[in-house]
C-alpha positions in Angstrom: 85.2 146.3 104.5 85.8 149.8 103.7 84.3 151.2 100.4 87.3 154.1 99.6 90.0 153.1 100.2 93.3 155.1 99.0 97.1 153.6 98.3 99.5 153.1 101.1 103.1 154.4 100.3 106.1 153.0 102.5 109.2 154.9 102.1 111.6 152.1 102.9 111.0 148.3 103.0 112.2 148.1 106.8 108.9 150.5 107.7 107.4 147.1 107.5 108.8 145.0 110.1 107.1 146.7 112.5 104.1 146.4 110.8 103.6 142.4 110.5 100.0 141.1 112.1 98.3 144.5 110.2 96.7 145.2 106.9 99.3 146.7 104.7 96.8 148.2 102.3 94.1 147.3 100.3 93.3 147.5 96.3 91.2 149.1 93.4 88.1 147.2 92.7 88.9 145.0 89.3 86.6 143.7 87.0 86.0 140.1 85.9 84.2 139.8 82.7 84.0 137.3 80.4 86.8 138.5 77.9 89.1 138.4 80.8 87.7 134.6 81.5 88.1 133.4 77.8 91.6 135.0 77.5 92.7 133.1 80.5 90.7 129.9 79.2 93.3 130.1 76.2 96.1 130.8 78.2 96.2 128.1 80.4 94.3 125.8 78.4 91.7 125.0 81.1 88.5 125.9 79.1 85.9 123.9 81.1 82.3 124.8 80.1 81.5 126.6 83.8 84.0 129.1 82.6 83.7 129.7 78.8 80.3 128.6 77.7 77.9 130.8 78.8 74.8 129.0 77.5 75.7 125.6 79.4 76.6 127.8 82.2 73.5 129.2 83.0 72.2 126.2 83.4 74.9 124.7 85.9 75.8 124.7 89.7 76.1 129.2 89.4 73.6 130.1 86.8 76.5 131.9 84.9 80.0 131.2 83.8 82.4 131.8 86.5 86.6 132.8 86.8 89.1 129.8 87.1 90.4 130.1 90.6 93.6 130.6 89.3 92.5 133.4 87.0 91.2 135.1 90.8 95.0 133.9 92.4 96.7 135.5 89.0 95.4 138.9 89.2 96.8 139.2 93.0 99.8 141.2 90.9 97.8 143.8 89.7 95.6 143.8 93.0 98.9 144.7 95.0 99.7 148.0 92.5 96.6 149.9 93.8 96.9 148.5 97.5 100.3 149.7 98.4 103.8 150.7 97.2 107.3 150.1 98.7 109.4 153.0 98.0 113.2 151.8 97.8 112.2 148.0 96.4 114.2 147.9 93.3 112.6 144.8 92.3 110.4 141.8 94.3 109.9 138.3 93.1 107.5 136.0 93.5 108.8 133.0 96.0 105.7 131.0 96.6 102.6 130.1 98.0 102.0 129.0 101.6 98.5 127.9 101.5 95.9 129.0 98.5 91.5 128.3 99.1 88.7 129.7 97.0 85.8 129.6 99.5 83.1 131.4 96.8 83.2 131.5 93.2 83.4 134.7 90.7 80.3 134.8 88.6 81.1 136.5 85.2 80.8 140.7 86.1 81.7 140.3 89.4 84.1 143.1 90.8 86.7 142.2 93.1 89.5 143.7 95.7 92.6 142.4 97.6 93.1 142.9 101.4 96.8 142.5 101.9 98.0 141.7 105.9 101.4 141.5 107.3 102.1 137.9 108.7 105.9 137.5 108.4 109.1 139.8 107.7 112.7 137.9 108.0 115.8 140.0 106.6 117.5 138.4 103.6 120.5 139.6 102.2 119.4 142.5 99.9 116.5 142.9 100.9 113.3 141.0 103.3 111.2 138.1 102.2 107.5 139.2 103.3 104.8 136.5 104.3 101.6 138.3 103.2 97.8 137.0 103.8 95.8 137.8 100.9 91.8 138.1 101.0 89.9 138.6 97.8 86.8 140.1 98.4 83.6 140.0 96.3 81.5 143.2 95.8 78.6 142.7 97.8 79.6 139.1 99.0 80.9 138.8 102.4 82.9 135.7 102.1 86.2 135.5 100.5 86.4 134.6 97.1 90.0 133.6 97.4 92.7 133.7 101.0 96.0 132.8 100.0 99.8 133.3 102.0 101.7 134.6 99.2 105.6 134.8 99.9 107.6 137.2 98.3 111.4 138.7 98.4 111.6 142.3 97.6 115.2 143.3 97.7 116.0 147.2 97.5 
């Protein structure tokens, strides 16, 4: 995958429709460290050792704490602000989730970046509901950390 990478900008939602089967855009790199990881931990209330306790951790399954898949499936938000921008969208919500895997965990320090692909684009009133796949990527890994089908309606 491509190493610079700059932000798409669509003037108008329908500029998509055209567009579904290809990569939309692609984000920053974003950081994982263990602050983030703890903060989560308390958030959600999931604070298994392999996430917060890095002594145990390095001696477990990854040799280091690693992200909650969730926490890597929460920041998909912030991935999609660098990746690409949809000029007249007054406002999108979240609809769903289609299907969601983590196929490699996210050691503590690990950078990662969201590849975001076209698959659907249905008119709605007000706006289009968007099917888009989502492929977390892993500095230096090549296999997906997280692929998930995230539906959202963005109504302009």
């Amino acid at each position: 995958m491509c190493d610079d990478i700059a932000m798409k900008t669509y003037q108008k939602l329908s500029e998509l429709q055209p567009l579904v089967g290809e990569v939309l855009g692609s984000s920053d790199w974003l950081g994982v460290d263990q602050e983030r990881i703890d903060r989560f931990a308390a958030a959600t209330g999931d604070d298994q050792w392999i996430h917060v306790d890095p002594v145990r951790a390095a001696a477990g399954p990854f040799g280091t704490t690693v992200a909650h898949g969730y926490l890597t499936l929460s920041l998909i938000p912030a991935m999609v602000r660098t990746a690409f921008k949809l000029g007249d969208v007054r406002m999108a919500v979240n609809y769903g989730l289609n299907r969601v895997r983590f196929p490699a965990p996210v050691p503590v320090g690990s950078r990662l970046r969201g590849h975001f692909k076209l698959l659907s684009f249905e008119n709605i009133a007000g706006g289009a509901q968007l099917i888009v796949e989502v492929t977390v990527e892993r500095e230096g890994q090549s296999k997906p950390v997280c692929v998930a089908e995230s539906v959202a309606r963005h109504f302009i």
